[in-house]
Every structure is written in C-alpha cells, then in structure tokens.
C-alpha positions as CSV (number, residue, x, y, z in Angstrom):
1,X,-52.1,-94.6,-93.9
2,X,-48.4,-95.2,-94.2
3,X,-48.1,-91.7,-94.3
4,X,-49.3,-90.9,-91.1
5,X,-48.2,-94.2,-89.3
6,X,-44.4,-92.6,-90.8
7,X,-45.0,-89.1,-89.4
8,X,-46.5,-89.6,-85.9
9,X,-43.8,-92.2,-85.0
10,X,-40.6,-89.3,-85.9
11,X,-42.3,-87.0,-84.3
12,X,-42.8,-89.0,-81.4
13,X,-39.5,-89.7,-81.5
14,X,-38.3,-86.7,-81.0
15,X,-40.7,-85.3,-78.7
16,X,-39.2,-88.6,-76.6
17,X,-35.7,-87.5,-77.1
18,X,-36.3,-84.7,-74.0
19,X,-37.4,-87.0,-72.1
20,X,-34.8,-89.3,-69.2
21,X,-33.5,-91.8,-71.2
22,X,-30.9,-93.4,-68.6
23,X,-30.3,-93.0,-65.0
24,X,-27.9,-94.1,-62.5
25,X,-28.2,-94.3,-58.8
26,X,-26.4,-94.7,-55.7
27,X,-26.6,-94.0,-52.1
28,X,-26.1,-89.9,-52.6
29,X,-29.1,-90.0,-55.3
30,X,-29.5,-90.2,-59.3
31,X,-28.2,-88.5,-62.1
32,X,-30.3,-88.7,-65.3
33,X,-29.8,-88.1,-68.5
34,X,-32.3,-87.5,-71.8
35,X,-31.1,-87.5,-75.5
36,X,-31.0,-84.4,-75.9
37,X,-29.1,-83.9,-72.5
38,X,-26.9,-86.8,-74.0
39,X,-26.3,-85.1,-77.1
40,X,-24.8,-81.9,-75.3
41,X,-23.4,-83.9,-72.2
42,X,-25.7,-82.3,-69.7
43,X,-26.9,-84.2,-66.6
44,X,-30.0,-83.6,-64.3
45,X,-28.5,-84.3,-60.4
46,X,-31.5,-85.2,-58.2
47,X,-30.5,-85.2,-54.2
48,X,-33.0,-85.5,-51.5
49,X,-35.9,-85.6,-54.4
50,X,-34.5,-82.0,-55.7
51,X,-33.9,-81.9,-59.7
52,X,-31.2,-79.5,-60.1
53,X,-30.3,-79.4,-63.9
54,X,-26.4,-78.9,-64.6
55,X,-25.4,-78.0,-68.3
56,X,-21.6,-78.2,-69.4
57,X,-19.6,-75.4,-70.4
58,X,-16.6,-75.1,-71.3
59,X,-14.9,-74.1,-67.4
60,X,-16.5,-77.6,-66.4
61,X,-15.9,-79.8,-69.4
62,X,-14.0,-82.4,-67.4
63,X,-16.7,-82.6,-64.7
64,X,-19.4,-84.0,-67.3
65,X,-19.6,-86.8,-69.6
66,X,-18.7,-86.5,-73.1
67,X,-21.6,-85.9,-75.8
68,X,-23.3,-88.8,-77.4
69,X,-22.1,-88.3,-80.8
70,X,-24.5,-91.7,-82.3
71,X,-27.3,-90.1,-80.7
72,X,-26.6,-86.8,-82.1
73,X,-26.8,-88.2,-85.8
74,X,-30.0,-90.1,-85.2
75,X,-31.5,-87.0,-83.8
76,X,-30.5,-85.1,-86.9
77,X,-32.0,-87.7,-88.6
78,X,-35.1,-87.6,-87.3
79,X,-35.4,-84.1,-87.8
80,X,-34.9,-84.5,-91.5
81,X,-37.4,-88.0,-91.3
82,X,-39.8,-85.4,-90.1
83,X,-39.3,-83.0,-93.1
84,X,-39.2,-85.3,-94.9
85,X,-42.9,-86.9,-94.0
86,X,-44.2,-83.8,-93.5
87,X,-43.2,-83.2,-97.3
88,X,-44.4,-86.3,-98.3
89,X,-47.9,-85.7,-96.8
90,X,-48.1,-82.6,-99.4
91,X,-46.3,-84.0,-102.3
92,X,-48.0,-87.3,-102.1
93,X,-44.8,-89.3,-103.4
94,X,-44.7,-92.8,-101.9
95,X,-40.7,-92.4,-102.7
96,X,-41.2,-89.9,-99.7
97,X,-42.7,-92.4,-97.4
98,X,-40.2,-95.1,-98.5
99,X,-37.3,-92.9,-97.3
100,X,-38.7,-91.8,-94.1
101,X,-39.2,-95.5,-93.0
102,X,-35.4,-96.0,-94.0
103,X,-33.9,-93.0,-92.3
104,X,-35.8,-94.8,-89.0
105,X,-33.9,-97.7,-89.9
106,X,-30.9,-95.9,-89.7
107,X,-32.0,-93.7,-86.4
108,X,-32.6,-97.3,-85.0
109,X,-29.4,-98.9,-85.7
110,X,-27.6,-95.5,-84.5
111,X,-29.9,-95.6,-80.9
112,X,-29.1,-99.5,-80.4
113,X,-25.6,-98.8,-81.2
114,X,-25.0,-96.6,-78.9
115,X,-26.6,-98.7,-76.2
116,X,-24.3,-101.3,-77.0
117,X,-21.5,-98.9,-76.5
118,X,-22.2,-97.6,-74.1
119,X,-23.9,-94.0,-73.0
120,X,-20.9,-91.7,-72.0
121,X,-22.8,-90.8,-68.6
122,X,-22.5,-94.7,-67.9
123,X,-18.7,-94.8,-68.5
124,X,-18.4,-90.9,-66.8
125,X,-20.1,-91.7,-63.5
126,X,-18.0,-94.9,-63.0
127,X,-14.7,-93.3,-64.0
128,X,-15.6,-90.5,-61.6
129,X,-16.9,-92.3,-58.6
130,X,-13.6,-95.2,-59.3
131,X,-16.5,-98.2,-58.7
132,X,-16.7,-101.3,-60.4
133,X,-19.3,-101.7,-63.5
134,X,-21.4,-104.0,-61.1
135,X,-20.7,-102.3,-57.6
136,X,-24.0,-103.2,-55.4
137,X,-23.9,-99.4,-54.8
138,X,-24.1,-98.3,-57.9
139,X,-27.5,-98.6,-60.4
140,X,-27.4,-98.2,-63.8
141,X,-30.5,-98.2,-65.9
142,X,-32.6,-97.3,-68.8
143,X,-35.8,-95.2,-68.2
144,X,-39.1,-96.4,-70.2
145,X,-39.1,-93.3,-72.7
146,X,-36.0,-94.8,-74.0
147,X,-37.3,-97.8,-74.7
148,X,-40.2,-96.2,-76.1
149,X,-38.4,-94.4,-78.3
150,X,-37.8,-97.8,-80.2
151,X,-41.1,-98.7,-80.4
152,X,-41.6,-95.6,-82.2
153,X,-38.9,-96.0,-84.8
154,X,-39.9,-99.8,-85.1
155,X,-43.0,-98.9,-85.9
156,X,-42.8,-97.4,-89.3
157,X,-40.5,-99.9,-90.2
158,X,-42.9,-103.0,-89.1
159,X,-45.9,-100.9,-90.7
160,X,-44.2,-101.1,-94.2
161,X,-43.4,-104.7,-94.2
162,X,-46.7,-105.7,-93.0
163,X,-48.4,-103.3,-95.8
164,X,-46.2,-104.8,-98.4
165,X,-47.0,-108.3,-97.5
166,X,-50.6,-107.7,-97.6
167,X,-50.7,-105.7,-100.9
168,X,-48.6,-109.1,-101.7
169,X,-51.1,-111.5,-101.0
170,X,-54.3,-109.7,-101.9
C-alpha cells in the first residue's frame, strides 16, 4: 500500500506544480504565477477577466521576476521521486519506497523554504509597482493548489510513520 500511497502523492505533486500557486492583486488586476511558471520566471497577467500568459526571454529579463531556484530543485526531485516509485513498484524493494518518502521530505522542506523567503514574483511586483509589503492596494496570496501541493508530499511522509507504528504495535 505504501507503494502506491508514495507514487500517487509525486505524481500529484507534479501534476499540481502547473497549476496557480500564488497570485497578487491590485486595482489594474492579478498576476499569477504556478511552479512551473515560477521556476522559469513566467507570469500569467489577467486584466478585465482576460489571461494573457507572458513568458521571459532574454530582451525582457528585467521586466519579470527572477526564477524560483528552491522550487526548481524540489521539482527535480519529484521527477526522480517519481522514477524512483515507479521503479519501486517493479522491483519490489522497500529500500525504494523508503527513499521516495525521503526525497518528499526534502521536496517539502525545499517548497516551505521558499515560502518563507519569499516567491520572487512577491518581491518583483512590489519592487516594480514601489508599494509597501502591506499597501491596502496591493493583495498578495497563495492559491489552494499550492497548499495542496503539501498535502501531497505530507502524505507519504505521515503514511510511513503511521505504518511503522502500527507494524510496531501489532
């Protein structure tokens, strides 16, 4: 069961890194940003309920927020969880399983961290706009597949102990 507890949580992690992750709004409208837009420093602009999505390149590098390099390594991470679980499922190695639940540890701690820091569009948008971190004009926030996306690395984690102490006591 761990098995597949391990493998639909990564890959549910990742499916949730394309979703919005944070946003931030203000009279003129939102700009939202998923992991993966994170990761490159793309932004989705929405004005007048219009999603226009803007990538970076190199002529406009100063007009976007820098990449997410913490989200970056827990993405890669979760790609190789993934591998890793969908290795485990054929080699049926519990060393596999064990690894896969640390490596969403570490994805975890890489995630909160760079919520804690900060996301760069968060810092970008108030350099840009020269408003304070709390103006009443300017909304910052974190959309729910974010916070989904630690439920689904928590879980494998939260699985294993709870298997362990079971096995423990019976």
């Amino acid at each position: 069961m761990q098995k597949k507890v391990n493998l639909a949580s990564v890959l549910t992690a990742i499916v949730l890194f394309f979703l919005p992750w944070v946003q931030v709004s203000c009279q003129e409208g939102v700009v939202r940003q998923s992991g993966v837009q994170a990761i490159r420093g793309d932004v989705t602009v929405i004005k007048n309920g219009e999603a226009q999505k803007q990538p970076r390149t190199v002529e406009k590098k100063n007009d976007f927020p820098e990449p997410a390099w913490l989200i970056l390594a827990a993405f890669v991470s979760l790609c190789g969880a993934g591998a890793l679980g969908i290795w485990s499922w054929f080699a049926k190695r519990s060393a596999l399983d064990q690894a896969v639940v640390w490596i969403c540890v570490g994805a975890l701690i890489l995630v909160l961290a760079q919520s804690f820091v900060g996301f760069p569009l968060f810092t970008f948008i108030l350099q840009a706009t020269d408003k304070a971190a709390f103006d009443d004009e300017l909304w910052r926030s974190y959309q729910p597949a974010f916070y989904a996306l630690w439920v689904a690395l928590f879980l494998p984690i939260t699985w294993r102990i709870a298997d362990k102490k079971f096995k423990g006591a019976g």
